[in-house]
C-alpha positions as CSV (number, residue, x, y, z in Angstrom):
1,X,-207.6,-65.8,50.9
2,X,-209.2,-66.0,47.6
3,X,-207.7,-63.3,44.8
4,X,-209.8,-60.6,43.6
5,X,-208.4,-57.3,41.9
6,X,-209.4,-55.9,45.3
7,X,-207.0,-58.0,47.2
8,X,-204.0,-57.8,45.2
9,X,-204.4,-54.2,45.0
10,X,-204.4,-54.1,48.8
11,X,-201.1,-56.1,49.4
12,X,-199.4,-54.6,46.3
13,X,-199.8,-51.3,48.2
14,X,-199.5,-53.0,51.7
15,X,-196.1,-54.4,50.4
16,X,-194.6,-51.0,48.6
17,X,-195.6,-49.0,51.5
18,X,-194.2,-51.1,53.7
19,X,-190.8,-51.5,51.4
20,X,-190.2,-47.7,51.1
21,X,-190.9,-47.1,54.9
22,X,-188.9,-49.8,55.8
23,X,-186.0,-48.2,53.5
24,X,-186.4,-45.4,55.8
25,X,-184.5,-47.2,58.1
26,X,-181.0,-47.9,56.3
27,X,-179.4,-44.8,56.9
28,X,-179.0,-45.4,60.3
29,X,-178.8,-48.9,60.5
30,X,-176.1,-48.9,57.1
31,X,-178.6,-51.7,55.7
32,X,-178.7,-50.9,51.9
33,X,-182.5,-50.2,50.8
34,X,-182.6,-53.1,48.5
35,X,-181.5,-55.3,50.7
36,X,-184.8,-54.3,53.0
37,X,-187.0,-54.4,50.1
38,X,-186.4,-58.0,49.5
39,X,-187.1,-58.8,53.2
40,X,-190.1,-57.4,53.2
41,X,-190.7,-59.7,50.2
42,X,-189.9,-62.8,52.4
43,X,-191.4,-62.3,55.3
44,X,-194.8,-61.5,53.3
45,X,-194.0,-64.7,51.9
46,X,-195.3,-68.3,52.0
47,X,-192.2,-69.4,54.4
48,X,-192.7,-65.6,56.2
49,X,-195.7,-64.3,58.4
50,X,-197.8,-62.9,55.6
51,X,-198.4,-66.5,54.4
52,X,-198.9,-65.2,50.7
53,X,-198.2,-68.5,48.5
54,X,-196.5,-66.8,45.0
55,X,-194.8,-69.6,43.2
56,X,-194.7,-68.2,39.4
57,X,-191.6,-67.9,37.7
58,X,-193.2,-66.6,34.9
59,X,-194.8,-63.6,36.1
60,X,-191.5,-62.8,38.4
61,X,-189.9,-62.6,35.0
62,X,-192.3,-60.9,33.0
63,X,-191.7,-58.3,36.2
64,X,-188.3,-58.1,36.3
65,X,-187.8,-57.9,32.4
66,X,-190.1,-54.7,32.6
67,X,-188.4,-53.3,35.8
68,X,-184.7,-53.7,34.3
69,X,-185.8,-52.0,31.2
70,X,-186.2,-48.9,32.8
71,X,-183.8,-49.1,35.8
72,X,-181.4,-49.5,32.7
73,X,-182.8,-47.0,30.5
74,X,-183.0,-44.3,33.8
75,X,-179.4,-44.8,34.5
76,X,-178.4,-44.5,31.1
77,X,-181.1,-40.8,31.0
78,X,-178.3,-39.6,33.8
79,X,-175.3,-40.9,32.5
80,X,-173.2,-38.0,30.7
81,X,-170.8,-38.4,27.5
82,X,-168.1,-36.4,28.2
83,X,-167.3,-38.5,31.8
84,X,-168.3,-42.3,29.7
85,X,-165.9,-40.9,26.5
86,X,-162.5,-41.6,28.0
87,X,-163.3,-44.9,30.0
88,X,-165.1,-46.2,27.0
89,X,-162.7,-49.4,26.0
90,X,-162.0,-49.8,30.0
91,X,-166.3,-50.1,30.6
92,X,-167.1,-52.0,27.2
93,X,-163.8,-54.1,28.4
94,X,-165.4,-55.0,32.0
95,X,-168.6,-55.7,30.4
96,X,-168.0,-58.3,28.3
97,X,-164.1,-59.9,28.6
98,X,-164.9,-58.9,32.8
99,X,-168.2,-60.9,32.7
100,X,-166.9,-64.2,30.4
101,X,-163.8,-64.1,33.0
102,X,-166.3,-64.1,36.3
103,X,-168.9,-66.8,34.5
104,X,-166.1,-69.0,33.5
105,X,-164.1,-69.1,36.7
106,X,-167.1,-69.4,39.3
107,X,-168.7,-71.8,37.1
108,X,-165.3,-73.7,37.3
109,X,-165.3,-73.8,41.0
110,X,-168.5,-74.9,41.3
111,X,-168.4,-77.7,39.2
112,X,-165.1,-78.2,41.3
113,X,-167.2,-78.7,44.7
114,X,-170.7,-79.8,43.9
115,X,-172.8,-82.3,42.3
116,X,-174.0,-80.1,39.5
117,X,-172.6,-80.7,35.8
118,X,-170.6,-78.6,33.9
119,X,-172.9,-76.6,32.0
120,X,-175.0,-76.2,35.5
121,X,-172.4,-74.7,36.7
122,X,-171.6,-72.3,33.7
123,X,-175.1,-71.5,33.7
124,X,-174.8,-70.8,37.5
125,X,-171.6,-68.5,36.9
126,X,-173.2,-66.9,33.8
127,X,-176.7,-66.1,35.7
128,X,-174.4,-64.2,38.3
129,X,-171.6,-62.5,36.6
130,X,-172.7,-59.2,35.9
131,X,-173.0,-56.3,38.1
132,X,-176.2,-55.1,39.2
133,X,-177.3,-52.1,37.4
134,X,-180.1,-50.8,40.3
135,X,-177.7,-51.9,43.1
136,X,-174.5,-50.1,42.1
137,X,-176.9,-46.6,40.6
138,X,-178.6,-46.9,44.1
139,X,-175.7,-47.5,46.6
140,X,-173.4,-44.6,44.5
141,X,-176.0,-42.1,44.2
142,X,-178.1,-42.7,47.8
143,X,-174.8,-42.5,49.6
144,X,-173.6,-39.7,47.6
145,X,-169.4,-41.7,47.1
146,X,-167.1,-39.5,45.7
147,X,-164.7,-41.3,44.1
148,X,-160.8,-40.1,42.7
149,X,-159.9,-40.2,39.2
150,X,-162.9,-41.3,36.5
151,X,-164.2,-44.4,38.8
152,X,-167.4,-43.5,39.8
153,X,-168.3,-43.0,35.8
154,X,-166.6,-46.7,34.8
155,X,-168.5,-48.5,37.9
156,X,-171.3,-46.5,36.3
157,X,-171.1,-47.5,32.7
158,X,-170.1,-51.1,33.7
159,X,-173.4,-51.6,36.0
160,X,-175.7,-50.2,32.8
161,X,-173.8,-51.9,30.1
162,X,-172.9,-55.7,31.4
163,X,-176.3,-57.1,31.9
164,X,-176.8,-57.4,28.2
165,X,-173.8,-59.8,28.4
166,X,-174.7,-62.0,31.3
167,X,-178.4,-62.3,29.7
168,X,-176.8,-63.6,26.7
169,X,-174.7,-66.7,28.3
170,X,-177.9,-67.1,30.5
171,X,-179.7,-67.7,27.2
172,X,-176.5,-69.0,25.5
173,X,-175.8,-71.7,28.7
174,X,-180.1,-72.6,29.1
175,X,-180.3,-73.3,25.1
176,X,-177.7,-75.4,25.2
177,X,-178.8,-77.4,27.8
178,X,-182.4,-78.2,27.0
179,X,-182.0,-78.0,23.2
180,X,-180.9,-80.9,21.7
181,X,-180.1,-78.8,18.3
182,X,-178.1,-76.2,19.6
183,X,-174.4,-76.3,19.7
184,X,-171.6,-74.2,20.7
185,X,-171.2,-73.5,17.5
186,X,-174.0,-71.3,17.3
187,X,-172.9,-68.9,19.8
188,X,-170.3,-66.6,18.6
189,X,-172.3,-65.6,15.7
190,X,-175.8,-65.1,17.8
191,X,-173.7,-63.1,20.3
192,X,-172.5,-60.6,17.1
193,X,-175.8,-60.5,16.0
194,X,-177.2,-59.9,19.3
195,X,-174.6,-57.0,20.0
196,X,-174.6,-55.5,16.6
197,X,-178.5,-55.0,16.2
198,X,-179.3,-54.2,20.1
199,X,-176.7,-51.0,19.5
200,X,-177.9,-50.0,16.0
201,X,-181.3,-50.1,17.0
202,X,-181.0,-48.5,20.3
203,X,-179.2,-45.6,18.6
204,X,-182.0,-45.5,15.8
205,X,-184.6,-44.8,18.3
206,X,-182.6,-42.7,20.2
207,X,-182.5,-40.3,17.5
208,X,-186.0,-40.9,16.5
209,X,-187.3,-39.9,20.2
210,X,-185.3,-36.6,20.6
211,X,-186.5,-35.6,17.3
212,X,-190.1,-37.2,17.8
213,X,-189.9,-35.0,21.5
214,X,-189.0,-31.5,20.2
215,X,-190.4,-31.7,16.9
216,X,-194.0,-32.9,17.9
217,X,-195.1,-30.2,20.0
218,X,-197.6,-31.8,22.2
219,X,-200.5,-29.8,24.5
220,X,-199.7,-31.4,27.8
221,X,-196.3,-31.5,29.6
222,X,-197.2,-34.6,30.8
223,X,-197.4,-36.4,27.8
224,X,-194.2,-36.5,27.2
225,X,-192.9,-38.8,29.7
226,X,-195.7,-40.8,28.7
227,X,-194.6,-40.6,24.8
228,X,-191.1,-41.9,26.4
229,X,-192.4,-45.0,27.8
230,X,-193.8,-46.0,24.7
231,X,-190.4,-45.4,23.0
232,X,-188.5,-47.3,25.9
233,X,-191.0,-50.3,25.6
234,X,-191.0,-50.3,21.7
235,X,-186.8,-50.3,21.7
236,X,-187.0,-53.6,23.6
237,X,-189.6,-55.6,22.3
238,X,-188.5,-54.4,18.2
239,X,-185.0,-55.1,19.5
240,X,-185.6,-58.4,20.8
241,X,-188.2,-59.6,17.4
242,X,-185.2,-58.9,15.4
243,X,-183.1,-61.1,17.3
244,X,-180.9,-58.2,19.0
245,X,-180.1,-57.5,22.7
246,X,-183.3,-55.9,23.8
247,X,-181.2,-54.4,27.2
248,X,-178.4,-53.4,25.4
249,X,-180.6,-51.4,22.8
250,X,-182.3,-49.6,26.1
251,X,-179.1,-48.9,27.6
252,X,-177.7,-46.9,24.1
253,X,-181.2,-44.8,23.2
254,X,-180.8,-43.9,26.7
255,X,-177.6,-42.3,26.7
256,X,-178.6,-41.0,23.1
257,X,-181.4,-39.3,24.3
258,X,-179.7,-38.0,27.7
259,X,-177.1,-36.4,25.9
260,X,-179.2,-34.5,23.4
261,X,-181.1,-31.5,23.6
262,X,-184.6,-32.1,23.9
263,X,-187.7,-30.5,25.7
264,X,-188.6,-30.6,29.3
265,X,-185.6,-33.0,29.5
266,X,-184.7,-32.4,33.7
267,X,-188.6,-32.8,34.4
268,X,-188.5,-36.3,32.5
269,X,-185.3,-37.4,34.0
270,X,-186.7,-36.6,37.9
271,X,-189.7,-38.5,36.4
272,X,-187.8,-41.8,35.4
273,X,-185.8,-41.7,38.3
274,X,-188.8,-42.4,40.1
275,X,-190.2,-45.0,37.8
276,X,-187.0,-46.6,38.1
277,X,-187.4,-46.8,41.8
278,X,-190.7,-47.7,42.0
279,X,-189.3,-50.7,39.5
280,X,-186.5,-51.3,41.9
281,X,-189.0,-51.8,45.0
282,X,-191.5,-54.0,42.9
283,X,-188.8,-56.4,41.6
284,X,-187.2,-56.7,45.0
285,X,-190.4,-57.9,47.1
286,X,-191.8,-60.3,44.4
287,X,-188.5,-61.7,44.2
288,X,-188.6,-61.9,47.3
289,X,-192.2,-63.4,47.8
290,X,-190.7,-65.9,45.0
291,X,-187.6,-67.3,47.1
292,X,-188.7,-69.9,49.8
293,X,-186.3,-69.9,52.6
294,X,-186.2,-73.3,54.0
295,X,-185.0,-74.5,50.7
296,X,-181.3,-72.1,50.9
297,X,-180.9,-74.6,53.9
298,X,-179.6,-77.3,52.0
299,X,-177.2,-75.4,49.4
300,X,-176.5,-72.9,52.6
301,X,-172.8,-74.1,52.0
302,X,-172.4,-74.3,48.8
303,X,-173.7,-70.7,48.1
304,X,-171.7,-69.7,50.8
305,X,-168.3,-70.8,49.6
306,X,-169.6,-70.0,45.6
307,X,-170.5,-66.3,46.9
308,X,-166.9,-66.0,48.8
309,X,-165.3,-67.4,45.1
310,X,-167.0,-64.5,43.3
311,X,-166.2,-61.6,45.6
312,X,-162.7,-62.9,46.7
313,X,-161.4,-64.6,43.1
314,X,-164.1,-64.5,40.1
315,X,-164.3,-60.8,40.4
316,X,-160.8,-59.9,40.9
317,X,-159.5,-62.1,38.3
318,X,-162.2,-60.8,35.9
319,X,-161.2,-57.0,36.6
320,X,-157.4,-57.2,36.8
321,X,-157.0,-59.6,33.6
322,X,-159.5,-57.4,31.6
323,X,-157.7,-53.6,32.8
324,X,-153.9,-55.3,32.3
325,X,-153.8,-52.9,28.8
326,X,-154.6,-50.0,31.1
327,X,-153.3,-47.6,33.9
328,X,-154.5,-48.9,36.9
329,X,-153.5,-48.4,39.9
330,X,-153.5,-51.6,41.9
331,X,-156.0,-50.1,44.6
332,X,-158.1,-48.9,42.2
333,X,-158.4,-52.5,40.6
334,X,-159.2,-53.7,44.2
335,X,-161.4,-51.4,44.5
336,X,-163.2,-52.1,41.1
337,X,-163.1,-55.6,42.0
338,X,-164.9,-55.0,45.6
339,X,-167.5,-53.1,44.2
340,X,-168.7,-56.1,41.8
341,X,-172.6,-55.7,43.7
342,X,-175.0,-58.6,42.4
343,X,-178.9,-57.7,42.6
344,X,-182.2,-58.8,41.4
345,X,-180.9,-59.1,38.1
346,X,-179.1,-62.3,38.8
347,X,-182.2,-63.2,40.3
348,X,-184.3,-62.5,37.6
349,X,-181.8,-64.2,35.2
350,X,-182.4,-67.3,36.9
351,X,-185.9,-67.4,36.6
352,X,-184.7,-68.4,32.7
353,X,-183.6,-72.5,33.9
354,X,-186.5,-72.6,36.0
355,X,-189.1,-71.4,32.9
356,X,-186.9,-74.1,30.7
357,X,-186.9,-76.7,32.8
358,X,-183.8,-77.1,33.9
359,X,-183.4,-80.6,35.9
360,X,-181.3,-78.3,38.9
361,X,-183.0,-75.1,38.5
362,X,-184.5,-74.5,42.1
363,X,-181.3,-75.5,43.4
364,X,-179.3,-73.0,41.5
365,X,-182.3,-70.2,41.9
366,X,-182.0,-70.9,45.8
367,X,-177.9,-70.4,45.4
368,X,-178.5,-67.4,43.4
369,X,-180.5,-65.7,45.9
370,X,-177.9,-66.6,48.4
371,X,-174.9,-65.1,46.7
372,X,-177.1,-61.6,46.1
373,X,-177.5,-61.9,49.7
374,X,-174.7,-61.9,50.7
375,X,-173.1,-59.4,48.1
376,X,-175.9,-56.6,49.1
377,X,-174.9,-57.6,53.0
378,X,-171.5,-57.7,52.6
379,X,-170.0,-54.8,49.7
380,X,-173.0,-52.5,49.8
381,X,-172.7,-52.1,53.5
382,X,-168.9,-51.2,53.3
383,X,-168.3,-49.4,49.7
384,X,-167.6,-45.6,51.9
385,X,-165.4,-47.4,54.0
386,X,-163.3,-49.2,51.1
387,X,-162.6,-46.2,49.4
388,X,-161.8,-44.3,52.5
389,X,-159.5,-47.3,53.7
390,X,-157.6,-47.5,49.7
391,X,-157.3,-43.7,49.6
392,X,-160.2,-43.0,46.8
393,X,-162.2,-41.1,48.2
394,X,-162.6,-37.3,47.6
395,X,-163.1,-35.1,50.6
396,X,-166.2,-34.2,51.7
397,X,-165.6,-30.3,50.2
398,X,-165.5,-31.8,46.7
399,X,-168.4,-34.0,46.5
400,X,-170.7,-31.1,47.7
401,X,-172.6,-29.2,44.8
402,X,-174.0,-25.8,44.8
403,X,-177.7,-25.3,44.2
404,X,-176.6,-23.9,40.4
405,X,-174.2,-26.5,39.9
406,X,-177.3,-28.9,40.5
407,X,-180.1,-27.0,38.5
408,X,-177.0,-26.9,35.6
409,X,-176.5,-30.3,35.9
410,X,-173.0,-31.4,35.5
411,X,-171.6,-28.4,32.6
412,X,-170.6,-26.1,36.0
413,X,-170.1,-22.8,34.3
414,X,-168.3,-20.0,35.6
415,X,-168.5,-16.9,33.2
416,X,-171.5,-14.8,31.8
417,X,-171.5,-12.7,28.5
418,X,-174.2,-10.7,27.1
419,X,-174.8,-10.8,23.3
420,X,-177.4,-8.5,21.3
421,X,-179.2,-10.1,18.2
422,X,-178.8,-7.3,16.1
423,X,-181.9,-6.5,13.2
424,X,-182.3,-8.7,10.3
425,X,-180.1,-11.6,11.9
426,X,-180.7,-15.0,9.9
427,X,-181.1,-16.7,13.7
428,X,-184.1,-14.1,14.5
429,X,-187.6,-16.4,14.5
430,X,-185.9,-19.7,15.3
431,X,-186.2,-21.7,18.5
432,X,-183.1,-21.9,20.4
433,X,-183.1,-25.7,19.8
434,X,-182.5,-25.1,16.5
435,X,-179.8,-22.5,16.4
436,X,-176.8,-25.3,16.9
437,X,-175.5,-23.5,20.2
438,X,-173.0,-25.2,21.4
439,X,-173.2,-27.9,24.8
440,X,-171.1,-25.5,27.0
441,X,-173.1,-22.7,26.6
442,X,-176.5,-22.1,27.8
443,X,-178.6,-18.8,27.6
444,X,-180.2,-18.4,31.3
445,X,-182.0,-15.0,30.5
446,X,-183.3,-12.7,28.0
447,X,-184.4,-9.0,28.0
448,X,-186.8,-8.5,25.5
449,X,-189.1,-5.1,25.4
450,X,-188.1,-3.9,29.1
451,X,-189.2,-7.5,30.4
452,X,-187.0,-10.6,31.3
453,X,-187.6,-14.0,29.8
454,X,-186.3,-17.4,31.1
455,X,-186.0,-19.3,28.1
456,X,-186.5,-23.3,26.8
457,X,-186.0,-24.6,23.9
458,X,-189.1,-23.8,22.3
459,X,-188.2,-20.2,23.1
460,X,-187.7,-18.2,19.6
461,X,-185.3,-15.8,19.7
462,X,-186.1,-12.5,17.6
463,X,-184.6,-9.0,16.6
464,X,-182.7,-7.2,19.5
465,X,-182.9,-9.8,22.2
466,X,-180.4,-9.5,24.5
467,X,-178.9,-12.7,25.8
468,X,-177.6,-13.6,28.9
469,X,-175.5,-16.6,28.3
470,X,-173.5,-18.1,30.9
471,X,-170.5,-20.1,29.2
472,X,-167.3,-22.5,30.5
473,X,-164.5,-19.7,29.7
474,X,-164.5,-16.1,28.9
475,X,-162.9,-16.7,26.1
476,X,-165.6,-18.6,23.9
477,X,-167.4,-15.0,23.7
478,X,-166.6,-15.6,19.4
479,X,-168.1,-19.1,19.6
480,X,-171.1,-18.2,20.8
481,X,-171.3,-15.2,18.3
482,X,-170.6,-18.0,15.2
483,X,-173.5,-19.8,16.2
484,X,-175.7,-17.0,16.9
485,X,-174.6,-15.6,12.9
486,X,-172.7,-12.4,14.7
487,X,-170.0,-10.7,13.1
């Protein structure tokens, strides 16, 4: 077939149509969604029965790099502060002391049991190490898991926040061997740059895109998700010219931006949830179209026995070492340690050796597609029943949400006071955004002039308005009054 814009715009939609109705599928059958994506991907392939010959590593990458920039930055969007606060040093803990543990052991065994050198095999170990932001966000959230104590929230934050560290040994482990000038040396103080500008950045723009959003008072709705994108985009690539963590910065202008107040915030968060999975089935089926079958026969037993190490031991010993200084119970850290899903990061990660040319790169591409395999077959398919089995699950009455609690989001309130704006009170003529009012309040309703408003944050409150704000406690009656200027 020769490629014209006409044909590869009628397999790209032959292949996503085909992905999401597959995915259609996996509730019955238990077979995670990804999981079908990237078969769908194969068996369009060249070793499948769509015969479509994609060998470019390149272009996978260029792909994926794009696609994990806003499955990252979409996770982050949903990911509250107050439940991330107080596992902070346990997540940032599992995301970088948790992936050097993994990396170092699995790349140990398998320089143990194959042919491939050391730094292969660290750059093997590193390429797989972290936990799959898409997987874990998809498998959690699709199944709806209901987990004790604050575990959902630190598998959470882990998944969004490690992939900044495994990118970095890929790079770290690929540099040093194909470049004869770079030495270990150099590695520690590129990792603190990295880390140190990726955050400072991502927060920057963070705060420069809420106050960009509700200060710039666009015409269309719909430009702001499209003003977004640019900001998402821009974060990475400035991040990554100035030598910082370009996934990292996404990550933190995410959660910056999802925990401020801006405008037409729950319409841009359904939005990115559904770029994120439209990113999710793109990067599955061109990795899979990528991966040629008949070549995971040779390495079929070394991946197998490197994929049984990282579930059975790397993991483990990455998860109980790292949460030693806290209190963990030893079925939660089994449980942590099961739930350690790889995904099409690792895969994209080791398009990196294969762009360089690394001497064994197909080999180790070919094992890393193996080991994803097997940890999307094996842990995705049994995450409900390892909590129910280890006791940490909630029961099905408390993972249900009401409708408010859902079109509240996560602050479930559960009083309502009324408050007046009396005349010549300093708020009157402001918008509500600008009042200060504090995160567990929110004003639902306002009658103004016999009529009833719902109010945004654009909405500017005047002179005897009565509000209808619904609040966590009774009590906080006098806090809402301080910010409002009441006596």
């Amino acid at each position: 077939m020769i490629l014209t814009a006409e044909n590869i715009l009628l397999i790209s939609s032959i292949l996503l149509f085909a992905g999401v109705i597959a995915s259609k599928t996996s509730g019955k059958t238990g077979i995670p969604a990804l999981l079908i994506f990237l078969g769908v991907g194969m068996l369009a392939g060249s070793d499948g029965i769509g015969g479509i010959v994609f060998d470019d590593p390149s272009m996978t990458q260029f792909l994926g790099i794009i696609a994990l920039t806003f499955i990252l930055f979409s996770g982050g969007l949903d990911t509250k502060w107050p439940s991330v606060k107080p596992i902070l040093a346990q997540g940032i803990g599992l995301s970088t002391i948790g992936v050097l543990l993994t990396s170092f052991s699995l790349g140990g065994f398998v320089y143990w049991v194959s042919d491939l050198t050391l730094l292969e095999s660290l750059l093997l170990g590193s390429i797989v190490s972290s936990t799959d932001a898409a997987a874990v966000f998809s498998i959690l959230r699709s199944k709806s898991i209901g987990l004790k104590g604050n575990l959902r929230p630190l598998l959470e934050l882990e998944s969004g926040s490690n992939d900044p560290m495994a990118y970095f040994l890929t790079i770290a482990m690929t540099s040093l061997i194909t470049l004869d000038d770079f030495s270990i040396i150099e590695i520690i103080p590129l990792f603190f740059i990295q880390m140190i500008v990726g955050a400072v950045l991502g927060w920057l723009i963070g705060r420069v895109a809420v106050l960009t959003i509700n200060k710039i008072n666009l015409d269309a709705e719909g430009l702001y998700p499209v003003l977004m994108i640019s900001l998402v985009l821009l974060t990475y690539t400035l991040t990554d010219l100035l030598r910082g963590n370009g996934f990292l910065a996404v990550y933190i202008c995410a959660l910056t931006v999802g925990n401020a107040k801006i405008l037409h915030k729950k319409s841009m968060m359904k939005f990115f949830d559904g770029v994120a999975w439209l990113m999710q089935v793109v990067m599955f089926i061109t990795l899979g179209l990528l991966v040629f079958p008949s070549q995971m026969l040779p390495v079929i037993g070394l991946a197998l026995s490197a994929a049984l190490f990282l579930i059975l031991v790397a993991r483990p010993l990455g998860v109980f070492l790292t949460l030693i200084p806290f209190r963990y119970s030893f079925k939660e850290k089994l449980f942590l340690s099961w739930v350690g899903l790889r995904g099409a990061v690792p895969i994209v990660f080791a398009t990196f050796p294969m762009i360089h040319g690394v001497e064994m790169s197909d080999v180790i591409f070919h094992i890393v597609f193996f080991i994803v395999l097997t940890s999307v077959a094996l842990q995705a398919t049994t995450l409900p029943l390892a909590a129910k089995l280890l006791d940490l699950a909630l029961p099905e009455g408390l993972k249900k949400k009401s409708l408010l609690d859902i079109e509240l989001s996560d602050d479930v309130k559960n009083a309502l006071i009324e408050v007046e704006i009396p005349k010549e009170a300093a708020i009157a003529g402001n918008k509500i955004l600008e009042i200060g009012f504090p995160n567990s309040c929110l004003i639902v309703l306002i009658h103004r002039n016999g009529k009833f408003l719902t109010p945004n944050g654009e909405t500017e409150l005047l002179e005897k308005d009565i509000l209808m704000i619904m609040v966590d406690d009774p009590d906080q009656d006098q806090l809402v009054k301080e910010a409002l200027g009441i006596k």
